[in-house]
C-alpha atoms as an extended CHARMM CRD file, in Angstrom:
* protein
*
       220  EXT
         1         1  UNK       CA            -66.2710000000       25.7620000000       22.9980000000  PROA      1               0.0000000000
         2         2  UNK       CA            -67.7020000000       22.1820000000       22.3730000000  PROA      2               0.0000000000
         3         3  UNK       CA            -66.0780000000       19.0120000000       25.0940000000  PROA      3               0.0000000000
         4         4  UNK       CA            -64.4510000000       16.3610000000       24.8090000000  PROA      4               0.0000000000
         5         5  UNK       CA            -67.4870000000       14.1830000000       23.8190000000  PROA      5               0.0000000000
         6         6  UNK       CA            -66.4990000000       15.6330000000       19.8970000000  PROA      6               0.0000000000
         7         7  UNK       CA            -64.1750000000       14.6690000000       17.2200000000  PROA      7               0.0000000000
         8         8  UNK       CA            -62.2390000000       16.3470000000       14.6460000000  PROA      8               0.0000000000
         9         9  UNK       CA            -62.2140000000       13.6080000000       12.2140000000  PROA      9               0.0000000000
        10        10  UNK       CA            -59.3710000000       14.1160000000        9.2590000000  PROA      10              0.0000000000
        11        11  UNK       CA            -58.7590000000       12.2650000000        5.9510000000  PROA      11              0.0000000000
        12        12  UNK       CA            -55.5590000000       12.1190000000        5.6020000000  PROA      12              0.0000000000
        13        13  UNK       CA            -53.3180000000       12.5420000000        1.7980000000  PROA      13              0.0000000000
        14        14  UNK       CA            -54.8610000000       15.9200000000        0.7240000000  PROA      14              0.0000000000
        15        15  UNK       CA            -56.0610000000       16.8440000000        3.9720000000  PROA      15              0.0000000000
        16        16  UNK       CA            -52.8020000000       16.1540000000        6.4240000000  PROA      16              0.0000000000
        17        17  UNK       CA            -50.4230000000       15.8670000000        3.6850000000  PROA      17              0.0000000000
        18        18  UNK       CA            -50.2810000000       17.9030000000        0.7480000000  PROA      18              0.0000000000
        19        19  UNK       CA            -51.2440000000       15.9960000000       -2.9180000000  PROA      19              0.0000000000
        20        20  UNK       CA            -49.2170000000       14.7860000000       -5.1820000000  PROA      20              0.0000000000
        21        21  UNK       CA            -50.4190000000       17.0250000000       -7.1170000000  PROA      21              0.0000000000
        22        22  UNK       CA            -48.6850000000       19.6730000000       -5.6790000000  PROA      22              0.0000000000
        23        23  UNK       CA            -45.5570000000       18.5520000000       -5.3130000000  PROA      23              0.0000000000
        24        24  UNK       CA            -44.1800000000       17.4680000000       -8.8790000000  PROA      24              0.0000000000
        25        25  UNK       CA            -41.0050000000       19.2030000000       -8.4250000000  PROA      25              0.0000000000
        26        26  UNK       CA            -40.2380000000       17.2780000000       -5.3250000000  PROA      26              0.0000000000
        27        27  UNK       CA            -41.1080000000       13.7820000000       -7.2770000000  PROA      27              0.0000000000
        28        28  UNK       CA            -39.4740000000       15.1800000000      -10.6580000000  PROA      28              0.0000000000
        29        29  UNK       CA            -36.1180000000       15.6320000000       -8.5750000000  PROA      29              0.0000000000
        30        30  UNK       CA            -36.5380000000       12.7170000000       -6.4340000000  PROA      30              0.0000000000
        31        31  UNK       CA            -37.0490000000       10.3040000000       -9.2890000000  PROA      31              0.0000000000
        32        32  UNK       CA            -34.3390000000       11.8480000000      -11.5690000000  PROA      32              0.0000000000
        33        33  UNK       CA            -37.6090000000       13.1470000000      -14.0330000000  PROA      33              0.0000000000
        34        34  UNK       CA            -36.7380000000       16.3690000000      -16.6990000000  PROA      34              0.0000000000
        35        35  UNK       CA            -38.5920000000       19.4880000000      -14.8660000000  PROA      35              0.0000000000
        36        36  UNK       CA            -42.4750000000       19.1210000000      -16.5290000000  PROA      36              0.0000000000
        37        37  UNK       CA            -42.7010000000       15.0760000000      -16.8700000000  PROA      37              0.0000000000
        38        38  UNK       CA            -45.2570000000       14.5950000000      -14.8770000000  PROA      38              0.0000000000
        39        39  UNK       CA            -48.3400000000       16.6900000000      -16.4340000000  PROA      39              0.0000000000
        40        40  UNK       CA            -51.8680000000       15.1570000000      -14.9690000000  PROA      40              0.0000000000
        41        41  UNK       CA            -52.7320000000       17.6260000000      -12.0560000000  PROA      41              0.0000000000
        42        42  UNK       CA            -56.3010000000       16.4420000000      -10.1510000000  PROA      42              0.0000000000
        43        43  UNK       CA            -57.8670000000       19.0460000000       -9.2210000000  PROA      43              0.0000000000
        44        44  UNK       CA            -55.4980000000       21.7760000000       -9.8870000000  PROA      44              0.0000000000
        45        45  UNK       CA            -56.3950000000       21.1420000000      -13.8740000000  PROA      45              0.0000000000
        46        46  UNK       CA            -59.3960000000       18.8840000000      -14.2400000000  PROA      46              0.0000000000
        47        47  UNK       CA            -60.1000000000       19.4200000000      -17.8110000000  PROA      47              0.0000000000
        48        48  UNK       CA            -56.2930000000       18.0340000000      -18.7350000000  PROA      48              0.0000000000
        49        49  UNK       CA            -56.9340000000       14.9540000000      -16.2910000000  PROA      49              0.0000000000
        50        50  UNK       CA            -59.5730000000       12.6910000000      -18.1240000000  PROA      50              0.0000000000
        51        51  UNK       CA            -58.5790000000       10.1980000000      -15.1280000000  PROA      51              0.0000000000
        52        52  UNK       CA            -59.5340000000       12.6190000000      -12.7910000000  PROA      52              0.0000000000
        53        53  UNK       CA            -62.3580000000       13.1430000000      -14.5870000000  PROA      53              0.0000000000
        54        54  UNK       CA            -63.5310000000        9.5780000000      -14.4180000000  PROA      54              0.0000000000
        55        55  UNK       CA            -62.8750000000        9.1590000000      -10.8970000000  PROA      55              0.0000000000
        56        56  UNK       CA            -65.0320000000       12.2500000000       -9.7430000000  PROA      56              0.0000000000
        57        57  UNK       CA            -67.9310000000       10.8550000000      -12.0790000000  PROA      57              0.0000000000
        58        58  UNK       CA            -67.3600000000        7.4400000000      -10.0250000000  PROA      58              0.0000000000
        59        59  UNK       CA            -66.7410000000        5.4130000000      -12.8520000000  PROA      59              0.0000000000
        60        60  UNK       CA            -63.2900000000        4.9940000000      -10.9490000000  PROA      60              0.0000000000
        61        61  UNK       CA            -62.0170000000        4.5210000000       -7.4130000000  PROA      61              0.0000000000
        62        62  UNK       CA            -59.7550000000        6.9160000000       -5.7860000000  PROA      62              0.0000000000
        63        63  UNK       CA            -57.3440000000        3.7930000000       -5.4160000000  PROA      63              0.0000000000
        64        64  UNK       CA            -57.9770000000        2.8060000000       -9.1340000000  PROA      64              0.0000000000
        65        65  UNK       CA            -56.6580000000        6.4560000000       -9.8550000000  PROA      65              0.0000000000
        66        66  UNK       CA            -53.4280000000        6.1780000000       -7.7780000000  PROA      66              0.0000000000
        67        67  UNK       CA            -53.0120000000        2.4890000000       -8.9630000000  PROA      67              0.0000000000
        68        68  UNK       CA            -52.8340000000        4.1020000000      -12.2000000000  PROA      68              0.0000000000
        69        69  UNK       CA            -50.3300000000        6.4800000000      -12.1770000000  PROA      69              0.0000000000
        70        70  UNK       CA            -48.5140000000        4.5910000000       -9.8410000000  PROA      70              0.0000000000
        71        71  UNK       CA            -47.7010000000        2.0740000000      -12.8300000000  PROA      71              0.0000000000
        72        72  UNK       CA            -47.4680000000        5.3590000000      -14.9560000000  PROA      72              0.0000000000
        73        73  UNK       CA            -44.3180000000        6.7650000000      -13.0070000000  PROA      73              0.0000000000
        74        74  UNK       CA            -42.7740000000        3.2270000000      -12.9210000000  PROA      74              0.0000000000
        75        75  UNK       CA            -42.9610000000        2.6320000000      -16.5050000000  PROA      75              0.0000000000
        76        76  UNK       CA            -40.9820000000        6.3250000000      -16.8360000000  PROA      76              0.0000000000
        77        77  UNK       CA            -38.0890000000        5.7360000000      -14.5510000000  PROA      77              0.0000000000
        78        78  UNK       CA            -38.0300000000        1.7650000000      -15.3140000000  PROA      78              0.0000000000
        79        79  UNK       CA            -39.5810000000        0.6760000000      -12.1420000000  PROA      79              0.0000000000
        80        80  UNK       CA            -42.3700000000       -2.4740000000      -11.6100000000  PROA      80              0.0000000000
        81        81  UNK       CA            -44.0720000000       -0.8520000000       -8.6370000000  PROA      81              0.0000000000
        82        82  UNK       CA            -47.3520000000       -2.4380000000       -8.3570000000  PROA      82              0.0000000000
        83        83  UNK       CA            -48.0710000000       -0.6990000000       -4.6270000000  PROA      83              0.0000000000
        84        84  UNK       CA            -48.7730000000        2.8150000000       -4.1310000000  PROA      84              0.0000000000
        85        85  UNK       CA            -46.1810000000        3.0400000000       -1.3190000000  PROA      85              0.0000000000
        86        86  UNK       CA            -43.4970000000        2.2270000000       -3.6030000000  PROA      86              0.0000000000
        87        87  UNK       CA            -44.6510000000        5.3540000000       -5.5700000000  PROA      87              0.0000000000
        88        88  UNK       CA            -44.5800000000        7.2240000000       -2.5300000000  PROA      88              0.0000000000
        89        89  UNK       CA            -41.8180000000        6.6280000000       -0.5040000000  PROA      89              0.0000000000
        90        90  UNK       CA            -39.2760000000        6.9490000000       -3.7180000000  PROA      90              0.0000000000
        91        91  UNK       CA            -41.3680000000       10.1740000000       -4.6640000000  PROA      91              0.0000000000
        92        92  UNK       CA            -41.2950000000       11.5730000000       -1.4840000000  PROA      92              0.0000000000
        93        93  UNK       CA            -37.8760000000       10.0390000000        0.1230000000  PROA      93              0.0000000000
        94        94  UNK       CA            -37.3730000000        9.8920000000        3.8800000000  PROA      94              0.0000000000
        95        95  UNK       CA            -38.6040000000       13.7040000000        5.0780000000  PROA      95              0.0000000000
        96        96  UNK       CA            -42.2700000000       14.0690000000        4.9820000000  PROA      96              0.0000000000
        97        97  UNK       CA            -41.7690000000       17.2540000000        6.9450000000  PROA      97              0.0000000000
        98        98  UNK       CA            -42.3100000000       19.0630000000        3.2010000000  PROA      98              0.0000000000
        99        99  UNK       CA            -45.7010000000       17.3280000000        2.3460000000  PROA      99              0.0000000000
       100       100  UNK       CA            -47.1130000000       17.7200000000        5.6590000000  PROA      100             0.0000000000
       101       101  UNK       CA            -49.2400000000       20.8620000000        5.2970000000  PROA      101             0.0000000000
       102       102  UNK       CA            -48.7740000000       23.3670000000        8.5950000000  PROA      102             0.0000000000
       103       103  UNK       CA            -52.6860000000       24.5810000000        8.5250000000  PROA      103             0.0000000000
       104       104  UNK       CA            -53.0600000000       20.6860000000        9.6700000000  PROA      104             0.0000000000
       105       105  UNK       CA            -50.7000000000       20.6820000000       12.3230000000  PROA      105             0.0000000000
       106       106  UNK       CA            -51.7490000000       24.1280000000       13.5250000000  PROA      106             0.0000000000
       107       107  UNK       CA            -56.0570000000       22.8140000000       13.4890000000  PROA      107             0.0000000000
       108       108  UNK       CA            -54.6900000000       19.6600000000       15.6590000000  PROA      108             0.0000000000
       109       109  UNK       CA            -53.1680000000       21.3170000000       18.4320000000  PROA      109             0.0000000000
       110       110  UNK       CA            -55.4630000000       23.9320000000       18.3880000000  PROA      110             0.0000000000
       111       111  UNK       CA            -58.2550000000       20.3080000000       19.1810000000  PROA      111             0.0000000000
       112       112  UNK       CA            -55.8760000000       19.0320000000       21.1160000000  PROA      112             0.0000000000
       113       113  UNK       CA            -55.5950000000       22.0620000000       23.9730000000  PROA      113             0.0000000000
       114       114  UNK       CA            -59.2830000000       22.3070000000       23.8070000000  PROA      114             0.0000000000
       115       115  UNK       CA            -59.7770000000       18.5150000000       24.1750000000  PROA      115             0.0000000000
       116       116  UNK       CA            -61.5910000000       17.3640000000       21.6740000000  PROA      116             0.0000000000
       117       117  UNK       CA            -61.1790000000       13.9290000000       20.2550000000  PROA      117             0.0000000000
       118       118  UNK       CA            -58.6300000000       13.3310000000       17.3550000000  PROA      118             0.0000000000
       119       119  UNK       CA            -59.2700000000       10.4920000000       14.4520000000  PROA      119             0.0000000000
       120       120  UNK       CA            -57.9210000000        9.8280000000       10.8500000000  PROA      120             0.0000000000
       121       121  UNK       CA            -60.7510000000        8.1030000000        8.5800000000  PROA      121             0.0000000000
       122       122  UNK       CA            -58.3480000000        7.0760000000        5.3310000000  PROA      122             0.0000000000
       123       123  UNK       CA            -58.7000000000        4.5270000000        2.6820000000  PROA      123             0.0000000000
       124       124  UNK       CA            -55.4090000000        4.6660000000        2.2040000000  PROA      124             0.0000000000
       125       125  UNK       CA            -53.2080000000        5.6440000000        4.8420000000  PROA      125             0.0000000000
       126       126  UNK       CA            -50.4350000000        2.7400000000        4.9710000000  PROA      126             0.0000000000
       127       127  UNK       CA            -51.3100000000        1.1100000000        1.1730000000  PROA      127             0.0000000000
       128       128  UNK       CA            -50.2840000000        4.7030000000        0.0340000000  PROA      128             0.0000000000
       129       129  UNK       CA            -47.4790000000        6.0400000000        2.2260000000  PROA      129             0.0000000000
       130       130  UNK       CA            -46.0850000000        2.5900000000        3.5640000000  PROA      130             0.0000000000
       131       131  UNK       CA            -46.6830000000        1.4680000000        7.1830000000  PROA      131             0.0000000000
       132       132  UNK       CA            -43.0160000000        3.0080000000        8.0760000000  PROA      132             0.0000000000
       133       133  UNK       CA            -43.9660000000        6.5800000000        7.5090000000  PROA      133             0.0000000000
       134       134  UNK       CA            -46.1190000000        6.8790000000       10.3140000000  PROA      134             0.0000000000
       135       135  UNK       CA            -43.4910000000        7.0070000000       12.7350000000  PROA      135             0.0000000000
       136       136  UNK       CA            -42.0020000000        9.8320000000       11.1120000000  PROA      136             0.0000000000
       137       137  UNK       CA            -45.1070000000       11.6960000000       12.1590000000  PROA      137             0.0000000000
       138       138  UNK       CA            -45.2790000000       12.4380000000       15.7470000000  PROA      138             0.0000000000
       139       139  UNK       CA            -48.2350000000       14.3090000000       15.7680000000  PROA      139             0.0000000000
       140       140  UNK       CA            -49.8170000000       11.2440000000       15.1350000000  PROA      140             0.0000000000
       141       141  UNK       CA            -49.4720000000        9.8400000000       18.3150000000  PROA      141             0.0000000000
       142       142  UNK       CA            -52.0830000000       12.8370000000       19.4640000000  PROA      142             0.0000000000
       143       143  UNK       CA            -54.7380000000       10.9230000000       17.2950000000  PROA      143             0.0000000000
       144       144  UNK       CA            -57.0850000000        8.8140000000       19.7330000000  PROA      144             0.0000000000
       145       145  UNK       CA            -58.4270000000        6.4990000000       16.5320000000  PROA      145             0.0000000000
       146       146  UNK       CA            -56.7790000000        5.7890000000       13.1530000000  PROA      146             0.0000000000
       147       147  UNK       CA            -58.9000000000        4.1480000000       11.1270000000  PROA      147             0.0000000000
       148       148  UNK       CA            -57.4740000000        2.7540000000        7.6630000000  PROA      148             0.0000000000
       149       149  UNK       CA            -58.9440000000        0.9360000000        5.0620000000  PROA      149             0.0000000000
       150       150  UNK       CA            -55.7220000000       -0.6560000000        3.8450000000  PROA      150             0.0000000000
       151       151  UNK       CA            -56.4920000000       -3.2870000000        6.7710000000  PROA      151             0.0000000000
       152       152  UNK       CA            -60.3220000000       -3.1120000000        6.7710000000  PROA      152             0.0000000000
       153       153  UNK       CA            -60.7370000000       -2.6810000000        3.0710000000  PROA      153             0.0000000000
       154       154  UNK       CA            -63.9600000000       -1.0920000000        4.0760000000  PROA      154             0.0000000000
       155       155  UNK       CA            -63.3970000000        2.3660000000        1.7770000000  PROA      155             0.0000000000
       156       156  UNK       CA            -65.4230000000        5.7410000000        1.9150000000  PROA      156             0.0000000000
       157       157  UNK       CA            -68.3760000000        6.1840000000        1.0820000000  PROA      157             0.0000000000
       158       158  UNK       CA            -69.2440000000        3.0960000000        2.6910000000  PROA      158             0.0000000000
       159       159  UNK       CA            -71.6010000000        3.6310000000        5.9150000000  PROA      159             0.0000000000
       160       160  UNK       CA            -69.6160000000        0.8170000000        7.4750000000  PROA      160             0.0000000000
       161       161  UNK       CA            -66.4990000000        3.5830000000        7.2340000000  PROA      161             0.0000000000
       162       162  UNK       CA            -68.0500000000        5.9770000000        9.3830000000  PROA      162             0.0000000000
       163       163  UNK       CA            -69.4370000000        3.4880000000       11.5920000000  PROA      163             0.0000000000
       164       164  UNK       CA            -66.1050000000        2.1180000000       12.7580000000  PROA      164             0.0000000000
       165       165  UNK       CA            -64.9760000000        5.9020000000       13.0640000000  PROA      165             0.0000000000
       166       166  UNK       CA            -68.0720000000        6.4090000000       15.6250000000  PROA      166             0.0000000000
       167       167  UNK       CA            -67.6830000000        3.1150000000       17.2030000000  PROA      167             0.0000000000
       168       168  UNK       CA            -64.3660000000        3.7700000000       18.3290000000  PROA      168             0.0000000000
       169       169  UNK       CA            -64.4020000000        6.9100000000       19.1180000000  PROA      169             0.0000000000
       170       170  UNK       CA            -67.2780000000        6.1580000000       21.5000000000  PROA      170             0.0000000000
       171       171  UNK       CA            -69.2650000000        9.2370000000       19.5820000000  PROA      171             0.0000000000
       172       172  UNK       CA            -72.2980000000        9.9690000000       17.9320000000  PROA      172             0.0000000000
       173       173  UNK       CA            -71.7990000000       11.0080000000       14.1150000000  PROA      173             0.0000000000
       174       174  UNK       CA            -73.4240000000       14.5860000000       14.8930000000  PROA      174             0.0000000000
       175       175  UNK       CA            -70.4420000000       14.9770000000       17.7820000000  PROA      175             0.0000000000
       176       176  UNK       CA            -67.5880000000       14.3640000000       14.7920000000  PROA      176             0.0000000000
       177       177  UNK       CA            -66.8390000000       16.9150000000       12.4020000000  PROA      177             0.0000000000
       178       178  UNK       CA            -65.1360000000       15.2400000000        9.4250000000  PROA      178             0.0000000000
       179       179  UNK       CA            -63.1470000000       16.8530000000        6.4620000000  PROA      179             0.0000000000
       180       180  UNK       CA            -62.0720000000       15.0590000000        3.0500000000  PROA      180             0.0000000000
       181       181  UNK       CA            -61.0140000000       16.3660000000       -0.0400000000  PROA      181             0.0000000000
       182       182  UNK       CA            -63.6650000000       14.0580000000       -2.1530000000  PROA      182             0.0000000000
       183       183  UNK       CA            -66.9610000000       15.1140000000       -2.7540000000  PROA      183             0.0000000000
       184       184  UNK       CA            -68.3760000000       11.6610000000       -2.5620000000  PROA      184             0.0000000000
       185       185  UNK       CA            -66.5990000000       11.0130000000        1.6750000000  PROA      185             0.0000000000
       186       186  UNK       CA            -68.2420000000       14.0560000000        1.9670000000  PROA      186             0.0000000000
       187       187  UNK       CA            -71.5270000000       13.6890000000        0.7430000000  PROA      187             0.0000000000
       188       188  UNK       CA            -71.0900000000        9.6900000000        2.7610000000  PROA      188             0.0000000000
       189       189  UNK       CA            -70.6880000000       11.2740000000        6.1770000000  PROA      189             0.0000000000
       190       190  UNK       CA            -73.2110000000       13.8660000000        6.0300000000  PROA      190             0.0000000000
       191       191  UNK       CA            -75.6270000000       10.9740000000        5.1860000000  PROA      191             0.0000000000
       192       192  UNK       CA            -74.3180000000        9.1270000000        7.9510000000  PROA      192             0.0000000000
       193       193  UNK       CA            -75.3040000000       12.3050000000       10.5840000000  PROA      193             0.0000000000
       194       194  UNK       CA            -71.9070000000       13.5320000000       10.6270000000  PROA      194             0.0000000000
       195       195  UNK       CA            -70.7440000000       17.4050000000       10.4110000000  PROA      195             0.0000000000
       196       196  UNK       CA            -69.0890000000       17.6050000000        7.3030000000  PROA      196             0.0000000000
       197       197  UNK       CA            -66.0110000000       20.1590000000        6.0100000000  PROA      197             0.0000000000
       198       198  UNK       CA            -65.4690000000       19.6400000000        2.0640000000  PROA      198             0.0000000000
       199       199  UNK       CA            -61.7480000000       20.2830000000        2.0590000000  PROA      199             0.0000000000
       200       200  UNK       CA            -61.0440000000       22.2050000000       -1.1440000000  PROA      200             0.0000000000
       201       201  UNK       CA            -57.0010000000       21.4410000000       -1.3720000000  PROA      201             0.0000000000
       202       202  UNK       CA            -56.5730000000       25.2420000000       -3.3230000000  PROA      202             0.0000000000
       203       203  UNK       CA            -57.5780000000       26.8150000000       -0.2110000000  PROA      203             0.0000000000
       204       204  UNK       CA            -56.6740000000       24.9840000000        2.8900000000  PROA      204             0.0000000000
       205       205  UNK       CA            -56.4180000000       27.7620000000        5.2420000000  PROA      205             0.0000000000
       206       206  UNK       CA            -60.2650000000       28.0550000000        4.6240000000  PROA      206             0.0000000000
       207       207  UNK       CA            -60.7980000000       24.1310000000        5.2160000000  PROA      207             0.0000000000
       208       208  UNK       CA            -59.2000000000       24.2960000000        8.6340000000  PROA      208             0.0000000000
       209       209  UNK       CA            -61.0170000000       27.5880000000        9.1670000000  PROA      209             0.0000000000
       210       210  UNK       CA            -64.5780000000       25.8440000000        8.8160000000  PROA      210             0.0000000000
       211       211  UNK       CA            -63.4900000000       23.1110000000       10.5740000000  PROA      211             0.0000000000
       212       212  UNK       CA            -62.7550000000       24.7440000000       13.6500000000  PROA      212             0.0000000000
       213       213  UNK       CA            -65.1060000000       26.8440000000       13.5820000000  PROA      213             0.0000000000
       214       214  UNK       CA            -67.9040000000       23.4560000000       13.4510000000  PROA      214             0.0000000000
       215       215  UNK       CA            -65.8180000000       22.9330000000       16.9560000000  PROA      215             0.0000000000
       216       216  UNK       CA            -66.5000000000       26.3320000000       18.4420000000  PROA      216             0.0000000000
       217       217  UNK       CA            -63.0770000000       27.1640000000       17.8250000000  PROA      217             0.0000000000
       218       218  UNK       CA            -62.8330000000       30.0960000000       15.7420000000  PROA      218             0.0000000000
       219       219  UNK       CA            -59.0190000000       30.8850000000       14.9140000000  PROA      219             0.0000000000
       220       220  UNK       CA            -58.5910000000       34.3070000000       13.3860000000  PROA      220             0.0000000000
């Protein structure tokens, strides 16, 4: 079982939470939208997502993407969001207990009791979800860093990403094991020295599996 002097370092929407992607219904209800509206799926259908499609050849942020259909969904239910959170919190109303994907919350405390250090690496965390839904998450006050590019604006891949991860969690990259849902965090922090998890959101249980398991915490 590995110390304290590691990390378990999470992304957070696709990773913590559950995509938008995969919760339709909830936004189709929430928003008043006919069952079916909303038809662009990520990775759950990547050849009927040319948006997708241009965002995993890099042609396109991740932000760009959720800029995108933010503006999308307004436009359908006569709305002028121009921030992600608007998208989200009216999407997703006031209980995120329904997005918030159990295999996460089980991998934490499972860290937690063992000791190891806890950080979120997002580039999104507050643009997307709106500052107020953190403290509707308690588990977050377990995390020792949150690091969020909404303030920094420094986004993943960028070195300087994992750097301020390190930096403040007073860790080499080899002590962190970090999981994301995008190929290209991924392929940033294992540059950067860091033990990486690529987080496939159609199997989660298996993405918290590896993870723990880079800990020395096997969960069967």
């Amino acid at each position: 079982m590995m110390t304290p002097q590691n990390a378990l370092v999470l992304d957070f929407g696709g990773v913590v939470t559950r995509t938008l992607f995969e919760t339709h219904d909830l936004t189709e209800r929430a928003l008043g939208l006919a069952a079916g509206t909303l038809t662009w799926r990520g990775p759950f259908d990547p050849q009927n997502d040319p948006l997708w499609k241009r965002m995993q050849a890099d042609e396109i942020s991740e932000r760009d993407y959720w800029m995108t259909r933010t503006g999308e969904v307004g436009k359908l239910v006569g709305q002028p969001w121009s921030a992600m959170a608007d998208f989200v919190k009216a999407a997703r109303g006031a209980d995120p207990e329904p997005i918030i994907r159990p295999q996460a919350l089980a991998a934490i405390e499972t860290a937690r009791q063992a000791g190891v250090k806890l950080a979120i690496l997002s580039n999104e965390l507050d643009l997307f979800y709106g500052a107020e839904f953190r403290k509707k998450l308690p588990f977050l006050a377990d995390f020792d860093v949150i690091i969020d590019a909404t303030y920094s604006d420094v986004l993943k891949p960028d070195p300087r990403a994992y750097q301020a991860c390190c930096d403040a969690l007073q860790l080499e990259p080899a002590a962190c094991v970090f999981v994301d849902d995008q190929k290209r965090n991924i392929d940033g922090g294992r540059k950067f020295g860091m033990q990486c998890v690529h987080f496939d959101v159609l199997h989660p249980d298996d993405g918290y599996r590896r993870a723990l398991q880079h800990l020395g915490l096997d969960r069967d």
